[in-house]
C-alpha positions as a Markdown table, in Angstrom:
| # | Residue | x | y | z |
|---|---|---|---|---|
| 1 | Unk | 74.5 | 46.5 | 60.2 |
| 2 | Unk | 76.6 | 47.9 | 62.9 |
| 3 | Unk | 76.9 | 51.7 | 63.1 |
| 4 | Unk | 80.1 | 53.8 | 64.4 |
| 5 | Unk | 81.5 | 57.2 | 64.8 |
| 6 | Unk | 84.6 | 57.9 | 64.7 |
| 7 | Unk | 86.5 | 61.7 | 66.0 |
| 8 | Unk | 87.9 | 62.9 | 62.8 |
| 9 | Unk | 91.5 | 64.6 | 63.2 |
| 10 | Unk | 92.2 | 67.7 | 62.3 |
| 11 | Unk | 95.4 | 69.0 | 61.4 |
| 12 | Unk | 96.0 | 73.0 | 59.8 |
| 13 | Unk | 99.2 | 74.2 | 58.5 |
| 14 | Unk | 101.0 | 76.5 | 60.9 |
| 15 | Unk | 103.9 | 79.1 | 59.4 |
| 16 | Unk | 105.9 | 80.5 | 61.5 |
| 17 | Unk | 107.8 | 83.8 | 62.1 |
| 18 | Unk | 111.0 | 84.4 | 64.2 |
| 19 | Unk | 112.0 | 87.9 | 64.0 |
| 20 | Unk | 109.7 | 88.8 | 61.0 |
| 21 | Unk | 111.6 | 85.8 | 58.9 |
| 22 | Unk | 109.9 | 82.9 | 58.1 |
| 23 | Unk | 111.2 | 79.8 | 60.3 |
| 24 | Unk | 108.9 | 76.7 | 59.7 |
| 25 | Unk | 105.8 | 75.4 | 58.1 |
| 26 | Unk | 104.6 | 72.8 | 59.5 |
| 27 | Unk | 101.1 | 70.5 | 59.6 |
| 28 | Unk | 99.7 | 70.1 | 63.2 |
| 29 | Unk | 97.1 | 69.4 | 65.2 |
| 30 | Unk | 95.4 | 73.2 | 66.4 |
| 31 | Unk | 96.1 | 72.3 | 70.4 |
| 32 | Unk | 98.8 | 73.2 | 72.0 |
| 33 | Unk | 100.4 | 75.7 | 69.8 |
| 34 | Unk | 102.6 | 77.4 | 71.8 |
| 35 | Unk | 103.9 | 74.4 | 73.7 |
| 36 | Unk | 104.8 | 73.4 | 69.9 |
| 37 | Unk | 106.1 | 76.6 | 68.6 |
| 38 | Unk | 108.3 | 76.8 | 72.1 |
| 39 | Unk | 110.0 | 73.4 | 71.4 |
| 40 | Unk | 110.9 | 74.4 | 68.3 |
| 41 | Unk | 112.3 | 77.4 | 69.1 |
| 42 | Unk | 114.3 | 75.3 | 71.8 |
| 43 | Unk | 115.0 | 72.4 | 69.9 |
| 44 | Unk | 116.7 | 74.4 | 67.0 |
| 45 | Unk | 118.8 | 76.6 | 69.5 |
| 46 | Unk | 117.1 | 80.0 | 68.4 |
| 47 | Unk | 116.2 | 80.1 | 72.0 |
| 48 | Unk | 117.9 | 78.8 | 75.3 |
| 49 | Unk | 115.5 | 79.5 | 78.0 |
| 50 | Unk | 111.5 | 80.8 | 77.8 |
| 51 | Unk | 113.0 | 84.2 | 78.4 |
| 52 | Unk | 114.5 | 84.7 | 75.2 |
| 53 | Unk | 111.1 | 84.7 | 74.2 |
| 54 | Unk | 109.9 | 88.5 | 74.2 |
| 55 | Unk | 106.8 | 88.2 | 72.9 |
| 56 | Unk | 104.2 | 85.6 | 70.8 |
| 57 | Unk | 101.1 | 86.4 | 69.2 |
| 58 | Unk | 98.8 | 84.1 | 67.0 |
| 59 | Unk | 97.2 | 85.6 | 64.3 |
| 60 | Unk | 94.8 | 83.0 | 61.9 |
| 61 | Unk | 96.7 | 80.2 | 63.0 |
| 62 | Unk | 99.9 | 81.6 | 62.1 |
| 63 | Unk | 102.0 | 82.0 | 65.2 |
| 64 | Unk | 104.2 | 84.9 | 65.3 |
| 65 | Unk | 107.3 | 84.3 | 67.6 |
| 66 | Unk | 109.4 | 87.5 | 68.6 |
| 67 | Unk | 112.7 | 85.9 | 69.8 |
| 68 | Unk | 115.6 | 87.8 | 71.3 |
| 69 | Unk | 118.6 | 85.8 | 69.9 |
| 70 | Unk | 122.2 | 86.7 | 72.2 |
């Protein structure tokens, strides 16, 4: 009999907050959460540049973006 191990993946839900309002729920690895969170905000055009960003806090795995929106 051959024996193996294997890393398991782990994945958590993330919500997540723009302005108090809820933005996204999403399933994601626990790494890298504010590169994630960032894109998003980029991606859906709630931000423009990492400035708009005024302030982001993670509290239990929920990340809590304050964004500036002109």
């Amino acid at each position: 009999m051959i024996s193996s191990s294997h890393d398991v993946v782990i994945e958590v839900p993330l919500s997540v907050f723009v302005n108090g309002r809820h933005a996204l729920t999403a399933i994601i690895s626990p790494v890298m959460l504010e590169e994630f969170i960032t894109g998003f905000l980029y991606t859906e055009r709630i931000i423009r540049k990492l400035e708009d960003i005024d302030s982001l806090r993670i509290e239990k795995r929920i990340l809590l973006p304050l964004v500036q929106v002109f």
